[in-house]
C-alpha positions in Angstrom: 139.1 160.6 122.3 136.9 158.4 123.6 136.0 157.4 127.3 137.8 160.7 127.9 140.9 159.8 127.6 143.6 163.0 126.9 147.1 160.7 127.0 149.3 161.3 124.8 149.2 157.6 123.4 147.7 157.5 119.4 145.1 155.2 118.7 145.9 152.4 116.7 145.3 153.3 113.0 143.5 151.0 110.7 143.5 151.3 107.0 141.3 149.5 105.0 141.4 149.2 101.5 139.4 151.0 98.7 139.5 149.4 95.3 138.3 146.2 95.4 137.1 146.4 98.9 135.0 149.3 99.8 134.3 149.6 96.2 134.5 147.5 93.2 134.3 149.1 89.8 133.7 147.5 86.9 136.4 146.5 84.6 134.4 145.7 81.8 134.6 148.0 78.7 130.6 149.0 79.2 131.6 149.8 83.3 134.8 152.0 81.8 132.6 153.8 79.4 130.0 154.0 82.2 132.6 155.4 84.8 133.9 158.0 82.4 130.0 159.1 81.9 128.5 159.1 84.8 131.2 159.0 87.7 133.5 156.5 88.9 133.0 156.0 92.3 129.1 156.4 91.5 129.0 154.0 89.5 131.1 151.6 91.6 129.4 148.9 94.1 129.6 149.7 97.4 130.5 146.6 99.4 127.8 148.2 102.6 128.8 145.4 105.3 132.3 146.5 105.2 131.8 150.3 105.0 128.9 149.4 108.2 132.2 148.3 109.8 134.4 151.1 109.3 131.3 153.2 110.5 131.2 151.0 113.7 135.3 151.5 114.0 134.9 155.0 113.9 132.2 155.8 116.0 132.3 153.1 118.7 136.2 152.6 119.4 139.2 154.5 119.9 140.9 153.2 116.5 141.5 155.6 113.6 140.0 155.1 110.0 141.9 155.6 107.4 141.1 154.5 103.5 143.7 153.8 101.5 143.8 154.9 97.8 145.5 153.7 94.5 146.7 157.2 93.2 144.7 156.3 89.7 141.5 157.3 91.5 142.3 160.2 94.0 139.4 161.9 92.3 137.0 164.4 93.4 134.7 162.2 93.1 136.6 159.9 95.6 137.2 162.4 98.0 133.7 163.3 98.6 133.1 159.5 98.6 135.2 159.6 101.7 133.5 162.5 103.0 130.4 160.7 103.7 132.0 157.7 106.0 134.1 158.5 108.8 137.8 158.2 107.7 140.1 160.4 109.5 142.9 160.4 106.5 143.2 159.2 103.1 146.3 157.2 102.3 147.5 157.5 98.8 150.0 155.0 97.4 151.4 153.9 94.2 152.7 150.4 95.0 151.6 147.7 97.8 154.9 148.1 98.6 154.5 152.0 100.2 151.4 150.3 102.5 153.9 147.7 103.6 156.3 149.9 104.6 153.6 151.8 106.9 153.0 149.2 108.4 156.5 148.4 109.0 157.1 151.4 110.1 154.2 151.3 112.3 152.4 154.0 110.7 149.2 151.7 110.5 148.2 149.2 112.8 146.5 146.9 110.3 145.3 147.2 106.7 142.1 145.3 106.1 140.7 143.9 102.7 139.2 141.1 101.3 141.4 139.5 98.6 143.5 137.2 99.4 146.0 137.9 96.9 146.8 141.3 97.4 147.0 140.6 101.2 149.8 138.0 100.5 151.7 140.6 98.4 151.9 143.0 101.4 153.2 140.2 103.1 152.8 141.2 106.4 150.8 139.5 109.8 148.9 142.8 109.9 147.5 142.7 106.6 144.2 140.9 107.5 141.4 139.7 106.3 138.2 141.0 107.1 136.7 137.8 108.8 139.6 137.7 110.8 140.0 141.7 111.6 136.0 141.4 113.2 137.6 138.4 115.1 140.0 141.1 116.4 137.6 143.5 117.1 135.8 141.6 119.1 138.5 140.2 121.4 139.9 143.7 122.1 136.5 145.4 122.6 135.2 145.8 126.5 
């Protein structure tokens, strides 16, 4: 709620991806060996302008946060990875093709990420880019 306001309209709900994005883990045999050891998402690098921007999302607008998550790491771990940044949902999915149909659906108002590639297999105008999403941001702000 912010500014006060008790209508009935939801805010529009922004997803923003998690492998890849928020974190990248290491794919090499040392990182799996690593991840299996210590931790996953620990020992995964946090990408800290784009979780700084979901912080700023969820504390300074009236969007929702929500991180989406490939089903092979809805962990523990994870979920107390998303305990410390402000997501109001976790979004578990198997296939690309389950975000696409949110957003069809109009479940999620955009997904953001930074590849390229995966945001031309959910082949949609609301899978954006993160350059383009602050571009957003800053038009609809005010």
């Amino acid at each position: 709620m912010k500014n006060g306001d008790i209508s009935n309209l939801s805010a529009p709900r922004i997803g923003f991806m998690c492998e890849g994005f928020l974190l990248k883990f290491d794919d090499s045999s040392f990182g799996k060996l690593k991840g299996k050891l210590f931790g996953q998402v620990k020992n995964a690098e946090k990408n800290i302008d784009a979780l700084n921007l979901v912080k700023f999302i969820a504390r300074d607008t009236e969007y929702t946060t929500e991180i989406l998550v490939h089903n092979d790491h809805n962990t523990q771990e994870m979920r107390e990875f998303v305990g410390e940044y402000m997501f109001s949902e976790v979004v578990l999915y198997d296939k690309l093709s389950q975000l696409t149909s949110r957003l069809v659906a109009g479940d999620l108002t955009y997904i953001v990420d930074n590849d390229y590639d995966r945001l031309s297999m959910l082949n949609h105008r609301a899978a954006v880019h993160i350059d383009e999403f602050r571009q957003w941001v800053k038009r609809n702000r005010g």
